[in-house]
ZANUBA-745402 format. One record per residue: residue in three letters; x, y, z of N, C-alpha, C in turn. Coordinates in steps of 0.02 Angstrom, whole numbers, padded with zeros to 5 digits, always signed. Atoms other than C-alpha are relative to their C-alpha. Example, Ala and Ser with C-alpha at 12.3 -4.5 7.8 and 13.67 -1.06 7.14 Angstrom:
<tinus>
ALA+00045-00059+00000+00615-00225+00390+00045+00060+00000
SER-00042-00059-00003+00684-00053+00357-00039+00055+00037
</tinus>
This chain:
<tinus>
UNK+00042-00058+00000+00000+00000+00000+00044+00062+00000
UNK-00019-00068+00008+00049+00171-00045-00012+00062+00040
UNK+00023-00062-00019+00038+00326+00065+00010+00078-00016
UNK-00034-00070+00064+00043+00515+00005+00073+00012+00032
UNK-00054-00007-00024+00202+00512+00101+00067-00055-00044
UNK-00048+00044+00049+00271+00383-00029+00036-00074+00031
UNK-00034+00060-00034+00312+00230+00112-00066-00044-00037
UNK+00017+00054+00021+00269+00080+00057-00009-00061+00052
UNK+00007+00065-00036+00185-00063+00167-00007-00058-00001
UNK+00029+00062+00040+00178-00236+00155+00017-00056+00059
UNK+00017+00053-00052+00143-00394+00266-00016+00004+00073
UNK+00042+00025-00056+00052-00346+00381-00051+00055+00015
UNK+00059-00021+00011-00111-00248+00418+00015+00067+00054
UNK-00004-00048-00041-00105-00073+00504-00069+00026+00025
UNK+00040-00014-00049-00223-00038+00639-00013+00077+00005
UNK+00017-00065+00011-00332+00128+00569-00013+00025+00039
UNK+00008-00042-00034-00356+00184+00732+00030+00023+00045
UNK-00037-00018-00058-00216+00197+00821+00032+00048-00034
UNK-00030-00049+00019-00148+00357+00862+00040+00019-00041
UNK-00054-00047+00051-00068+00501+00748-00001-00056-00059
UNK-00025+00025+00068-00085+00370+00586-00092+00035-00034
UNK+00053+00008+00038-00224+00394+00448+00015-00026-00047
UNK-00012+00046+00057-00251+00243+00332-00042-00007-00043
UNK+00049+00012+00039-00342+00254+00186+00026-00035-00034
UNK-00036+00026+00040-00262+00221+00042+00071-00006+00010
UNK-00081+00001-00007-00070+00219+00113-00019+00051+00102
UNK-00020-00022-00071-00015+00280+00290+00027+00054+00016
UNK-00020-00057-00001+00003+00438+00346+00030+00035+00078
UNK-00043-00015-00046+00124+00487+00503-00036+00068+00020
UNK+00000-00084-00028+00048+00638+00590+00036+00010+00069
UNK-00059-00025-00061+00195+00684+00695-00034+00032+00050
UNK+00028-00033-00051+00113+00811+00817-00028-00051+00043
UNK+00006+00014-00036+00027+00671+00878+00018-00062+00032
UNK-00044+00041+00010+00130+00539+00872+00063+00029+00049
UNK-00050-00026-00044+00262+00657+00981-00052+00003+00063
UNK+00059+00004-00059+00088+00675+01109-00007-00066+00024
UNK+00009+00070-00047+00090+00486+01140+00071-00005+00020
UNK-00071+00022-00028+00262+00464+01147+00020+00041+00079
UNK-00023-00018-00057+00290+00603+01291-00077-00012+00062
UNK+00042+00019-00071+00118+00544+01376+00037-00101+00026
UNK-00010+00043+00001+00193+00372+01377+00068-00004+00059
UNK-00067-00002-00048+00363+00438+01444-00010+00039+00060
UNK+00018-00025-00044+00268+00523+01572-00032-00048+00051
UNK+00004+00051-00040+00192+00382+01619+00029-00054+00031
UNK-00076+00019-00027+00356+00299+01656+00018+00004+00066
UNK-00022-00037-00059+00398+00443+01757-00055-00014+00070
UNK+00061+00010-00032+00233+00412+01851+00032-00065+00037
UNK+00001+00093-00018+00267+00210+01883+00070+00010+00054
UNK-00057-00011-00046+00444+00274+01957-00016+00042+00043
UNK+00017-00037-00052+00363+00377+02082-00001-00008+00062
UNK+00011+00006-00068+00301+00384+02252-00079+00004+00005
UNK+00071-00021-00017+00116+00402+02221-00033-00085+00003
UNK+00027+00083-00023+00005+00224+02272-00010-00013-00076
UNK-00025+00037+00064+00027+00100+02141+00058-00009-00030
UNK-00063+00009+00022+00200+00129+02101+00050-00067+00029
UNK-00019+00060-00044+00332-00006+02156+00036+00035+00056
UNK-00013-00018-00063+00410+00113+02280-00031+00014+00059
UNK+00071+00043-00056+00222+00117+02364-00008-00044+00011
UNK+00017+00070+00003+00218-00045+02336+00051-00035+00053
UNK-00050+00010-00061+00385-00073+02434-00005+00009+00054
UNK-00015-00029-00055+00355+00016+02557-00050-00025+00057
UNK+00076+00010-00043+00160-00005+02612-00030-00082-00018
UNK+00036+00075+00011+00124-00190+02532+00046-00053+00025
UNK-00020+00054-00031+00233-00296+02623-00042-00016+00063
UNK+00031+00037-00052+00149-00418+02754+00040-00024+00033
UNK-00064+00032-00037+00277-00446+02889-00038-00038+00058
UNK+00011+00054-00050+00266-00567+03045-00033+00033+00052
UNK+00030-00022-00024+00217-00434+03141-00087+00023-00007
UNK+00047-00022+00006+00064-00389+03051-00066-00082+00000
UNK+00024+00062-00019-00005-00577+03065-00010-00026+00059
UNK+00013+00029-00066+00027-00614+03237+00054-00047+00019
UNK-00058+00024-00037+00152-00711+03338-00003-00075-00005
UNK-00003+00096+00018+00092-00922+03310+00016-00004-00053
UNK-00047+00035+00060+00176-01039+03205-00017+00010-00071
UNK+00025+00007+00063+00064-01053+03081+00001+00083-00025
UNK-00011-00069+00012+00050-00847+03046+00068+00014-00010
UNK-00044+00002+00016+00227-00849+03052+00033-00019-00065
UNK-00034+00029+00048+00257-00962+02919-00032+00029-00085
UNK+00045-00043+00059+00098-00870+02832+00041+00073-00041
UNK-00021-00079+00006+00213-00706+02845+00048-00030-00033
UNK-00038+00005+00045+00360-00802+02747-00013-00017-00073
UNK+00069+00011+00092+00230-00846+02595+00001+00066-00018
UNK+00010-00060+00052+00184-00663+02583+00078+00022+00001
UNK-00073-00011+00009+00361-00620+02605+00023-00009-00090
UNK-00014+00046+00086+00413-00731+02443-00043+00049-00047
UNK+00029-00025+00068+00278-00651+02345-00011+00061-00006
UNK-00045-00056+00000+00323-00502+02388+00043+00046-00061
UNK-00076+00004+00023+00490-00502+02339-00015-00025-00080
UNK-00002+00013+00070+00435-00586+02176-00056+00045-00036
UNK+00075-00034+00031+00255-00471+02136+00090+00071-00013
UNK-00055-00063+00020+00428-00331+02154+00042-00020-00054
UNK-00024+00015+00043+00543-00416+02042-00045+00004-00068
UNK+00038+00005+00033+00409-00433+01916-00034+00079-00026
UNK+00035-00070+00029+00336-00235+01914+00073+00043-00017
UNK-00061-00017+00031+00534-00197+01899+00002+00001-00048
UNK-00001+00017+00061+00545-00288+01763-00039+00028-00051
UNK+00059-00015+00039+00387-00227+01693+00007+00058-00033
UNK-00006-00060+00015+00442-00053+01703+00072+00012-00054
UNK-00048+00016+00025+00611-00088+01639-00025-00009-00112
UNK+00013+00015+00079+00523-00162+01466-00041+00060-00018
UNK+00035-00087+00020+00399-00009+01465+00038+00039-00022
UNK-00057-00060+00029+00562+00107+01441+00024-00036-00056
UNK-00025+00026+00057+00624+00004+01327-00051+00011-00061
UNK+00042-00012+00047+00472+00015+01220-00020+00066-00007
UNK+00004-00072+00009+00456+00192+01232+00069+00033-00017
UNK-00080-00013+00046+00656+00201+01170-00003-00016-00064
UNK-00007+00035+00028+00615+00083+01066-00063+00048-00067
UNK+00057-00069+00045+00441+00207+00981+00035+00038-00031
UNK-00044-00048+00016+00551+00331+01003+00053+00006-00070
UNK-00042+00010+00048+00681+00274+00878-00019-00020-00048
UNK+00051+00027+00058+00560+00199+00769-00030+00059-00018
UNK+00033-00087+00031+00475+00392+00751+00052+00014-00033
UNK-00066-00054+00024+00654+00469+00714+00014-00034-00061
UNK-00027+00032+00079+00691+00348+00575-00060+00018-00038
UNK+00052-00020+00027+00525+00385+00508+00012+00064-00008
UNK-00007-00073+00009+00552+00575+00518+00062-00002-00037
UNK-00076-00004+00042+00755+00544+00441-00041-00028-00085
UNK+00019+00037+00037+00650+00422+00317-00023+00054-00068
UNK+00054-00045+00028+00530+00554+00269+00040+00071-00053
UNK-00042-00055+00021+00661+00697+00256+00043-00045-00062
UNK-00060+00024+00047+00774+00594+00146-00034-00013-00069
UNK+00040-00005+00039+00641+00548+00046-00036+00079-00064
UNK+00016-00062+00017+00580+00728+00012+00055+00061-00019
UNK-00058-00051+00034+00750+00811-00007+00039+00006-00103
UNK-00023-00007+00074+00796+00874-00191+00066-00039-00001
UNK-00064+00036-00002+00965+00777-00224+00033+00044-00069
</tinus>
């Protein structure tokens, strides 16, 4: 497929409603808003690395279940090394999570700029 921008697509189907594109006959990059997801995206990043509830440094701080908050018998005890574990792994896991989020918002990111180098290179007189 052809767009008035002159890129050419092929194998695989572009999704007409996601942001900043218009697909009619070919694909059309509207930067302005295409730079509006990308910095609400990297805002929401900044968000996840925060301190506000939901983040994992709330999450560190206020969602652990320690031995104390169970009670002092065996069995509660051993209950408090369960949530412990999953814990420690529900944290490893929103790390991670956030970790691939930046990456995919580097990863947009660099995928826009070649598109904008693409575009310019395309459109320059030679």
């Amino acid at each position: 497929m052809h767009g008035e921008s002159g890129f050419v697509y092929n194998g695989f189907e572009i999704d007409p409603k996601w942001p900043g594109l218009d697909v009619k006959d070919g694909v059309d990059v509207h930067h302005p808003q295409v730079k509006n997801l990308i910095k609400a995206l990297e805002d929401d990043v900044q968000k996840l690395k925060g301190h506000i509830a939901g983040t994992p440094v709330h999450l560190k701080t206020y969602g652990q279940v320690t031995a104390q908050h169970v009670g002092e018998w065996d069995a509660a005890q051993q209950l408090a090394a369960v949530f412990g574990k999953g814990h420690s792994a529900i944290m490893t896991s929103y790390d991670k999570l956030i970790l691939q989020y930046e990456a995919a918002v580097e990863a947009t990111k660099a995928a826009f700029a070649n598109i904008g180098k693409a575009e310019q290179a395309s459109t320059t007189d030679v």
